[in-house]
N, C-alpha and C positions, 0 to 999 in steps of 0.2 A: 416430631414432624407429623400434621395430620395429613391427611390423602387428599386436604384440597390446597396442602401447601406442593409452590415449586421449587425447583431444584437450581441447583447452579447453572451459569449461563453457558452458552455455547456460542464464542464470538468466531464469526464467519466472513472472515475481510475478504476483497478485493485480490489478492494478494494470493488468495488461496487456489482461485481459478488459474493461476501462473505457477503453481506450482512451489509458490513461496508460504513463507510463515504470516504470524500478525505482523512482528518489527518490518519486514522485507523496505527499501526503500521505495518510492517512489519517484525517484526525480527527474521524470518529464509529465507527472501526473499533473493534469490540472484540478487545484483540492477545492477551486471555486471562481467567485468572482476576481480573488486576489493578483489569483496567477496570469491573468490579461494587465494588471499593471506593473511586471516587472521591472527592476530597474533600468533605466537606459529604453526598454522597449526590447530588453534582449534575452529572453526567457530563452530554454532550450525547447528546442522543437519538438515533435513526436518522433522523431527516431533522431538516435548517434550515428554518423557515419564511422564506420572504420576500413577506413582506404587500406589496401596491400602496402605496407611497410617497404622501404627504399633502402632504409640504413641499420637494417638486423642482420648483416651477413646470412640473405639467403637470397637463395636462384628466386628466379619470378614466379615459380609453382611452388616454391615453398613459400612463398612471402604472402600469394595469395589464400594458399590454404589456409596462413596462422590468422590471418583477416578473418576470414571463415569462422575458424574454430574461434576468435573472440566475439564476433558479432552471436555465434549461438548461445557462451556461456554468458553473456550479458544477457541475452534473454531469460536465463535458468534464473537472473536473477532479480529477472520483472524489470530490466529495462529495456525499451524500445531499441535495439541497434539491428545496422543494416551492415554488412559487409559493402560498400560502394565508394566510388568517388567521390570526394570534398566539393559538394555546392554550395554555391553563393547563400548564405544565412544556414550554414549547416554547421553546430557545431561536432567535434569528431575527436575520435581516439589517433593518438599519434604513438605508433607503435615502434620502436628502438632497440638495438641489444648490440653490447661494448662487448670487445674481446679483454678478460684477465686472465693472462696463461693459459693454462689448460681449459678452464671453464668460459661461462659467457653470463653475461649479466643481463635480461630484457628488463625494457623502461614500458612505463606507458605514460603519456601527457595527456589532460584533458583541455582543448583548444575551443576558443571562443573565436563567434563568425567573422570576428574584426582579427584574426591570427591571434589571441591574447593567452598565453598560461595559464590556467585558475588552477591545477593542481597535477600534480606526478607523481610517481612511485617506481620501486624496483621492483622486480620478480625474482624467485627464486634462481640462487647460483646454478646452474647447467652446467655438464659436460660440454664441451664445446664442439667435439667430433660428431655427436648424433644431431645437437642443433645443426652446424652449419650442412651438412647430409640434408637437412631437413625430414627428421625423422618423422611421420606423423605423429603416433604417439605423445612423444615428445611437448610437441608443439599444440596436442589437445590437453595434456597435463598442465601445463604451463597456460594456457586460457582458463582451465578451472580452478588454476590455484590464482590468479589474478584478478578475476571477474568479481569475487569479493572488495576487494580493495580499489577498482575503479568502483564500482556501487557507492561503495561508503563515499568516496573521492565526490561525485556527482551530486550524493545526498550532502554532502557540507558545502557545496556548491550553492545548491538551490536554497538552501539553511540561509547561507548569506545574503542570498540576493533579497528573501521574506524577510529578513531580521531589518534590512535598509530599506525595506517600503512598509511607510505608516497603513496603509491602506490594510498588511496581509495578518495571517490569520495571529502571528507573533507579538500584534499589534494592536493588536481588537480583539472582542469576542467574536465568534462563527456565529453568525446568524442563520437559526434555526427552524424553518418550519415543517411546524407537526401537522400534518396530514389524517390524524386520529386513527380508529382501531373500528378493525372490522373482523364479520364473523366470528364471535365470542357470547354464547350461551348468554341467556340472564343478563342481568344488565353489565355485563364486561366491557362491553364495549365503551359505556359512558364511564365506568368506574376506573378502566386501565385508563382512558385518555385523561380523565379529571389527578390522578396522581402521578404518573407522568410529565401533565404542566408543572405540577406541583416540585417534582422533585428532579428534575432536567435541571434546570440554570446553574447556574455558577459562574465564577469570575471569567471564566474561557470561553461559555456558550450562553447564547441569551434564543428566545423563542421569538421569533420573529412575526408580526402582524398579521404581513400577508407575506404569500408566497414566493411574489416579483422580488429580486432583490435577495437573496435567500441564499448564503454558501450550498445549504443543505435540506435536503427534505427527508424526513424520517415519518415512514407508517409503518400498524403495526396490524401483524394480518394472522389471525387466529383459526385455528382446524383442530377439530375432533374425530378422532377416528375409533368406532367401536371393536372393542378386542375381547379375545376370550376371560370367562373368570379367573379372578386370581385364585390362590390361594385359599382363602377367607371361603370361594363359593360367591363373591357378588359380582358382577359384572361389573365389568370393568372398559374405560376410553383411555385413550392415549389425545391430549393436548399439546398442544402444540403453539407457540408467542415465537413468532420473527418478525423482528423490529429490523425492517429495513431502510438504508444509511445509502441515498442517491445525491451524490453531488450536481452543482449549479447548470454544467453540463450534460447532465440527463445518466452518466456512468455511474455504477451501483458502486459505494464506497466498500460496500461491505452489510452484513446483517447481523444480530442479535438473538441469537433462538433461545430459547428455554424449551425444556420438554418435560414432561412427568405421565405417569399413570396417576390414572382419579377414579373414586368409586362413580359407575356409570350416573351423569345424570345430577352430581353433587355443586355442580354450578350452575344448575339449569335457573337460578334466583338472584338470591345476593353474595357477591362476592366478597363483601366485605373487606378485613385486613387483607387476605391474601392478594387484593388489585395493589393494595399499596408496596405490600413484598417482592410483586413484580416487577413492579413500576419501576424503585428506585432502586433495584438490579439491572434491570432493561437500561437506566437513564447513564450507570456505569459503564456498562458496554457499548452504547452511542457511542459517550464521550471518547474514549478509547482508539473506535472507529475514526473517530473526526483525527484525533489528533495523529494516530497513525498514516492517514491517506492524507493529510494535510502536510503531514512532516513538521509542524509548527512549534515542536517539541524537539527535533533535532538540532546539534550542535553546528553551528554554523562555521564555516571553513575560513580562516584566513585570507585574506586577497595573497594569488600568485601560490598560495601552499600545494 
């Protein structure tokens, strides 16, 4: 490795500002133009409702607080829920739990605005004396072990509804525009964005003309910051490449950074191979971004599963 090559990427999604990972779902994310034409016209909204539960054997302060505690842990896992009453075009969590013996078994349903099933699950077997008490504890453990599994449930949801419209990302390539590269020494600027074009496309993303019309808009914004010498005795910058990933909506998908130390001053010219090294590093970790904040890669849910 010479000192004016960079390093490994640092992908920085969406996802992270929530508290979540790269995979994390997104399924009321809008990942572009696609998501205004869902099927039917019946995409899920910006927030799940989750009403107080009527049929989980608990008193009305226990039923409301396990509302509570699922509307938080769906947020832990980047999805929009609201602890509230079922409105008109709201889809919602339908919260449930059967008496077996000694223990108790919670459901949860995920409910479409027309009353419709698209998917259920159970939750862990309980004690049935600290549920029906309505333990708190209890009943926040049981929102954290479930809040995965409604996620997932949601994300094969919205899977389905892209995988049935020609229009979405499942369907098409993501049209992409490059916005090009600013603040970059020497001629980096022309040189990251000219290899960049070059090695971005592929069968799932194509670089789109102009802007209008655009799943995505991807720039990439370059900082030098001088630091003490190294080692060696030469002076030394620290660079810095974030390629940032803004959906159609104006919401930042996510970004791309790369970082390195460089001998002070060693790109102040030509960048040469190292714009290309960048480039189609940088064009992997786009890609990446699109397909995670798109979900266009996820497995799509059975109808009524």
């Amino acid at each position: 490795m010479t000192r004016r090559s960079l390093p490994l990427l640092l992908l920085l999604p969406l996802a992270l500002t929530l508290g979540g990972c790269f995979d994390m779902p997104h399924p009321f994310a809008d990942p572009g133009n696609e998501a205004r034409r869902l099927v039917n016209g019946n995409a899920p909204p910006a927030r799940l409702a989750v009403p107080a539960p009527t049929g989980a054997l608990l008193n009305d302060r226990a039923a409301a607080l396990w509302s509570h505690d699922m509307a938080q842990a769906m947020l832990g896992q980047s999805v929009p829920a609201e602890a509230q009453a079922v409105r008109p075009g709201d889809w919602w969590l339908k919260l449930t739990a059967t008496r077996q013996g000694e223990n108790v078994i919670p459901h949860f349903a995920v409910i479409t605005p027309k009353g419709q099933e698209r998917g259920h699950a159970d939750g862990p077997l309980l004690p049935a004396a600290p549920w029906i008490a309505g333990d708190p504890a209890v009943l926040a453990a049981n929102a954290q072990a479930v809040a995965p599994q409604v996620a997932a449930t949601l994300t094969g949801i919205q899977a389905a509804m892209m995988a049935a419209d020609p229009n979405s990302l499942m369907r098409r390539p993501a049209r992409v525009w490059f916005a090009g590269v600013t603040g970059a020494p020497g001629d980096g600027n022309v040189a990251l964005a000219q290899a960049f074009v070059t090695s971005f496309p592929d069968p799932k993303d194509m670089l789109a003309r102009e802007q209008k019309g655009a799943d995505y808009t991807v720039r990439c914004v370059v900082t030098l910051v001088d630091e003490p010498a190294g080692t060696t005795g030469h002076p030394q910058q620290r660079i810095e490449l974030a390629w940032h990933v803004t959906a159609a909506d104006g919401k930042e998908a996510g970004a791309a950074t790369q970082l390195h130390e460089i001998d002070a001053h060693s790109l102040d010219h030509a960048w040469g191979d190292v714009a290309a090294v960048a480039a189609a590093e940088a064009a992997g970790g786009v890609r990446q971004i699109i397909s995670g904040y798109s979900g266009r890669d996820h497995k799509p849910a059975p109808q009524g599963a």
